[in-house]
PyMOL Python script that loads the backbone (N, CA, C, O; Angstrom):
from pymol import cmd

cmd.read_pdbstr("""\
ATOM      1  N   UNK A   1      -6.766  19.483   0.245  1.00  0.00           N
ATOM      2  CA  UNK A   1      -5.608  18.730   0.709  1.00  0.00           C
ATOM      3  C   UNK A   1      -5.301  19.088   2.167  1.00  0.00           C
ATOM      4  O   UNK A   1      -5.578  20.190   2.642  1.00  0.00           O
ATOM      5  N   UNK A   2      -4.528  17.785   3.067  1.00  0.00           N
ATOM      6  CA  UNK A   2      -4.611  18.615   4.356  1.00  0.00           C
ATOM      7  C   UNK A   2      -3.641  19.352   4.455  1.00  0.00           C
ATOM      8  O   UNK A   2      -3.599  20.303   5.237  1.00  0.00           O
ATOM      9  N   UNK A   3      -2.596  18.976   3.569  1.00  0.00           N
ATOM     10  CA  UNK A   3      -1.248  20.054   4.117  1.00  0.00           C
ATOM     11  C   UNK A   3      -1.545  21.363   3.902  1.00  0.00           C
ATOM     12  O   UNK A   3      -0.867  22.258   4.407  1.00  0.00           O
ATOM     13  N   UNK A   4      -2.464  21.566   3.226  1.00  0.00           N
ATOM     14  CA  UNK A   4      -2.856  23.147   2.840  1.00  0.00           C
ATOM     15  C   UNK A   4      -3.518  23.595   4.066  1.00  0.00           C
ATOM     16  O   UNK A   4      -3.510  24.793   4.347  1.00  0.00           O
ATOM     17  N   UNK A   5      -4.095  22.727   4.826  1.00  0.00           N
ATOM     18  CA  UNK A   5      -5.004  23.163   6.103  1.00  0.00           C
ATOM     19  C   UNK A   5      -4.328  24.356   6.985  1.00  0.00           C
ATOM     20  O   UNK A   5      -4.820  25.274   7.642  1.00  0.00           O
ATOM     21  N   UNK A   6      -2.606  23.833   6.639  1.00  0.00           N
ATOM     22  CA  UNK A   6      -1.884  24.988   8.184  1.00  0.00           C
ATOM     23  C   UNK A   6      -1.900  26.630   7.732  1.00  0.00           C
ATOM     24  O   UNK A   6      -2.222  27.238   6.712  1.00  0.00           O
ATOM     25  N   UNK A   7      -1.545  26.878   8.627  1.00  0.00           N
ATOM     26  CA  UNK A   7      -1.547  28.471   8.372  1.00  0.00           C
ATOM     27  C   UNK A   7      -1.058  29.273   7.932  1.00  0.00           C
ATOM     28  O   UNK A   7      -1.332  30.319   8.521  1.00  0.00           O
ATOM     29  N   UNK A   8      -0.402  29.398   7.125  1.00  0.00           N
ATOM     30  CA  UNK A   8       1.159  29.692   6.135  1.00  0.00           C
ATOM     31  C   UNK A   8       1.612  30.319   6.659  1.00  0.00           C
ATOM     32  O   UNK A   8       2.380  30.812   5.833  1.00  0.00           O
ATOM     33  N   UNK A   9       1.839  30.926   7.804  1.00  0.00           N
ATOM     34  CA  UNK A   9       2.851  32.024   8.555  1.00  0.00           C
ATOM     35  C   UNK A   9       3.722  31.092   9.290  1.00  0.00           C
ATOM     36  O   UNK A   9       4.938  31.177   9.456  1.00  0.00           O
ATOM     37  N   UNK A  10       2.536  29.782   9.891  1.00  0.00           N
ATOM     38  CA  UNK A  10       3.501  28.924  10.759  1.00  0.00           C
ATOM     39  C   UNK A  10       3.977  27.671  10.357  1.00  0.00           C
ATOM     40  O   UNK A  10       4.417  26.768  11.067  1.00  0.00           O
ATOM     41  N   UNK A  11       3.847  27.712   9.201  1.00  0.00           N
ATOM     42  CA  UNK A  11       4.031  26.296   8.240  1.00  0.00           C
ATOM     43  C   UNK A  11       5.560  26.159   7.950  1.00  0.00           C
ATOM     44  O   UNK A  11       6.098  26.984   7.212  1.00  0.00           O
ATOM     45  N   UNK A  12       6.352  25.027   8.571  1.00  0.00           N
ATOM     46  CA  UNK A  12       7.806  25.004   8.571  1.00  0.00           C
ATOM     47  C   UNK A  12       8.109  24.325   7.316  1.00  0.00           C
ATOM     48  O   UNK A  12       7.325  23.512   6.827  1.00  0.00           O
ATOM     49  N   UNK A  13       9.484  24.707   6.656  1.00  0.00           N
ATOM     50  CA  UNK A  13      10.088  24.233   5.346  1.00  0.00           C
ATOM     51  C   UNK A  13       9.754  22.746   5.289  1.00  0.00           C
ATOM     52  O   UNK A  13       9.319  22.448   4.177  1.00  0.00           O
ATOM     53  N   UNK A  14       9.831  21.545   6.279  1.00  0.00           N
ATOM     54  CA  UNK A  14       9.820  20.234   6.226  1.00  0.00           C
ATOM     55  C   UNK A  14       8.453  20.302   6.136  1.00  0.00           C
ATOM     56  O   UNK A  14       8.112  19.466   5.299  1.00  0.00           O
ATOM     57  N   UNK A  15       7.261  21.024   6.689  1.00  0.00           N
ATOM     58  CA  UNK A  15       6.002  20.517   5.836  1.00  0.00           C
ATOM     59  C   UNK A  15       5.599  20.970   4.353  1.00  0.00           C
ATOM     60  O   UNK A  15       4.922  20.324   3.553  1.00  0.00           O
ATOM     61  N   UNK A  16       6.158  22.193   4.184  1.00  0.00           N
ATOM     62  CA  UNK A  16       6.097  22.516   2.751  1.00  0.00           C
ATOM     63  C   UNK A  16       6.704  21.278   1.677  1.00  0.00           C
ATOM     64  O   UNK A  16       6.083  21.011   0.648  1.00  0.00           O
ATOM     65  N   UNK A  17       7.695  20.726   1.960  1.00  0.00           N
ATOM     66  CA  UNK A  17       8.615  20.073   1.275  1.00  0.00           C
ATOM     67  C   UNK A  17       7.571  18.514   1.111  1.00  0.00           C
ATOM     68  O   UNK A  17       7.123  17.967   0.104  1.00  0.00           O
ATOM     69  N   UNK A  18       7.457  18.142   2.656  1.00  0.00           N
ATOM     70  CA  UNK A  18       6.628  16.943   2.050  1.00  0.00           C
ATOM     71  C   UNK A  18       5.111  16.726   1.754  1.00  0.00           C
ATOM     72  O   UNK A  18       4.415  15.711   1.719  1.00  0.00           O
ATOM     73  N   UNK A  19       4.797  18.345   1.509  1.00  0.00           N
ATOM     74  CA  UNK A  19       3.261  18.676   1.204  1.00  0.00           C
ATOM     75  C   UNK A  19       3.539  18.471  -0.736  1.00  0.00           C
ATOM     76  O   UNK A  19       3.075  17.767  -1.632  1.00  0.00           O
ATOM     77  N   UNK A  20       4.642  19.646  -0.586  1.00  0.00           N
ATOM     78  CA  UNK A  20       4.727  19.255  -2.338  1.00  0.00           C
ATOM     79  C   UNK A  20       5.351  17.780  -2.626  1.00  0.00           C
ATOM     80  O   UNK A  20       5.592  18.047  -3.804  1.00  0.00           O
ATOM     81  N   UNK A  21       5.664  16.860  -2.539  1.00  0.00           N
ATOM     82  CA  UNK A  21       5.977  15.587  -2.527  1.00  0.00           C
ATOM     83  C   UNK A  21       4.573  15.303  -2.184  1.00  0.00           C
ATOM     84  O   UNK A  21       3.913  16.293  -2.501  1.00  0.00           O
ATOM     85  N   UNK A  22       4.060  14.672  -1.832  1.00  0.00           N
ATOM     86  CA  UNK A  22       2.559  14.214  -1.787  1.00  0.00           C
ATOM     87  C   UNK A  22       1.372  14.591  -2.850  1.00  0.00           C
ATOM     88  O   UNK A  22       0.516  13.862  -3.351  1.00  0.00           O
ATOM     89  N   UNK A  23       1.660  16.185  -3.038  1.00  0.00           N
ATOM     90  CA  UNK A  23       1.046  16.633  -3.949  1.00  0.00           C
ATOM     91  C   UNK A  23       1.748  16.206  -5.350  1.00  0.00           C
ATOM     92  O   UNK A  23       0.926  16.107  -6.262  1.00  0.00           O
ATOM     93  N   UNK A  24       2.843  15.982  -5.648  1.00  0.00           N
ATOM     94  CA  UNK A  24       3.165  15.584  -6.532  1.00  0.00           C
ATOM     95  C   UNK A  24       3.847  13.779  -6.671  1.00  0.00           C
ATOM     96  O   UNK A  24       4.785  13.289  -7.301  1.00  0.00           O
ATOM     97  N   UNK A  25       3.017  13.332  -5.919  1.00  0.00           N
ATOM     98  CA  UNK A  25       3.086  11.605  -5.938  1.00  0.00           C
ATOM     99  C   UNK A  25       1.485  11.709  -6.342  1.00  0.00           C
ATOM    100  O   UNK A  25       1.106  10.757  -7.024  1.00  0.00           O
ATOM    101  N   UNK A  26       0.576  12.608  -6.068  1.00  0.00           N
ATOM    102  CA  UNK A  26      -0.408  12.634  -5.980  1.00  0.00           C
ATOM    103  C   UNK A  26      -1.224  12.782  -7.722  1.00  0.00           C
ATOM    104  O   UNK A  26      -2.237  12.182  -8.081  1.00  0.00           O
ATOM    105  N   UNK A  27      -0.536  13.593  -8.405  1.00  0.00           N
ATOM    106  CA  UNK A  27      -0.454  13.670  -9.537  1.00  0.00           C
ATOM    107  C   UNK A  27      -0.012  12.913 -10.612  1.00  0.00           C
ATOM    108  O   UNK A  27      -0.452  13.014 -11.757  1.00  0.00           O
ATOM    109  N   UNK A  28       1.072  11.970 -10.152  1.00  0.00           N
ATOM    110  CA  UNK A  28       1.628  10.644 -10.725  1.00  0.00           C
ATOM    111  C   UNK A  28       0.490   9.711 -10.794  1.00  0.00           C
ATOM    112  O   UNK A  28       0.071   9.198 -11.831  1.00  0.00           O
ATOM    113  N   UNK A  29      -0.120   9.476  -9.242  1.00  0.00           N
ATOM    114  CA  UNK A  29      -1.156   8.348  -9.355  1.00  0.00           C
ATOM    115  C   UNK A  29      -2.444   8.725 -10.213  1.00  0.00           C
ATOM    116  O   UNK A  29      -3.162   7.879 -10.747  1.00  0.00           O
ATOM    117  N   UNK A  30      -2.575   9.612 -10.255  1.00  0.00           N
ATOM    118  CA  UNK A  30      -4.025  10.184 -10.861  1.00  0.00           C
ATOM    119  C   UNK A  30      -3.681  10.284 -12.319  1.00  0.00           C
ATOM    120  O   UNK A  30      -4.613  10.118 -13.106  1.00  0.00           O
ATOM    121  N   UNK A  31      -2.297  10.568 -12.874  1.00  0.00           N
ATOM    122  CA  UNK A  31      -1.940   9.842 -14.290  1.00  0.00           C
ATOM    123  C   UNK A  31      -2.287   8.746 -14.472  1.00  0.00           C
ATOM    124  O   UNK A  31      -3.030   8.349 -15.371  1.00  0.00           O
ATOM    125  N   UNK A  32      -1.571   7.878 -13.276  1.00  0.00           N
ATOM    126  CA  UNK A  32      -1.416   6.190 -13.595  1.00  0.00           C
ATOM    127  C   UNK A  32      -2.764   5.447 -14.199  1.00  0.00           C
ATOM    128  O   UNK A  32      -2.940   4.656 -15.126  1.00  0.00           O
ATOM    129  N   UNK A  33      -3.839   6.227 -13.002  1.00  0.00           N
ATOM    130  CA  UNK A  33      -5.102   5.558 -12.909  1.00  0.00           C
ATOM    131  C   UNK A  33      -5.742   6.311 -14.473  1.00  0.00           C
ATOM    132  O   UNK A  33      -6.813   5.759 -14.728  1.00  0.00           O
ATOM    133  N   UNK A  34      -5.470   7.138 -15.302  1.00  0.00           N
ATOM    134  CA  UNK A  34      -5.775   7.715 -15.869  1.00  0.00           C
ATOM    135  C   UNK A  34      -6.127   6.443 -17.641  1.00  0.00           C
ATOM    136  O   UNK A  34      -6.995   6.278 -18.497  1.00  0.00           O
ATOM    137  N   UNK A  35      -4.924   5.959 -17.298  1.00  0.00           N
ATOM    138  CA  UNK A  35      -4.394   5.193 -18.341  1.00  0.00           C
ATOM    139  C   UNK A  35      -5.306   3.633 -17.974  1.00  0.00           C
ATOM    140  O   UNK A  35      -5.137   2.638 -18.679  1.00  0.00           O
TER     141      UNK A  35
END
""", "prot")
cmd.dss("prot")
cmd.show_as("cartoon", "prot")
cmd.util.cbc("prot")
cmd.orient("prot")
């Protein structure tokens, strides 16, 4: 995933936040398509 790419020391709360939001829209669709 790319949000995982940054460097976690310099990784600010607003990318964490919409890394897990992506990652977890990301998991919705891969249900959806599942079905």
């Amino acid at each position: 995933m790319a949000c995982f790419g940054h460097d976690v020391e310099i990784i600010t709360y607003d990318e964490r936040y919409v890394c897990s939001i992506s990652v977890f829209l990301a998991g919705i669709i891969a249900r959806l398509e599942a079905f």
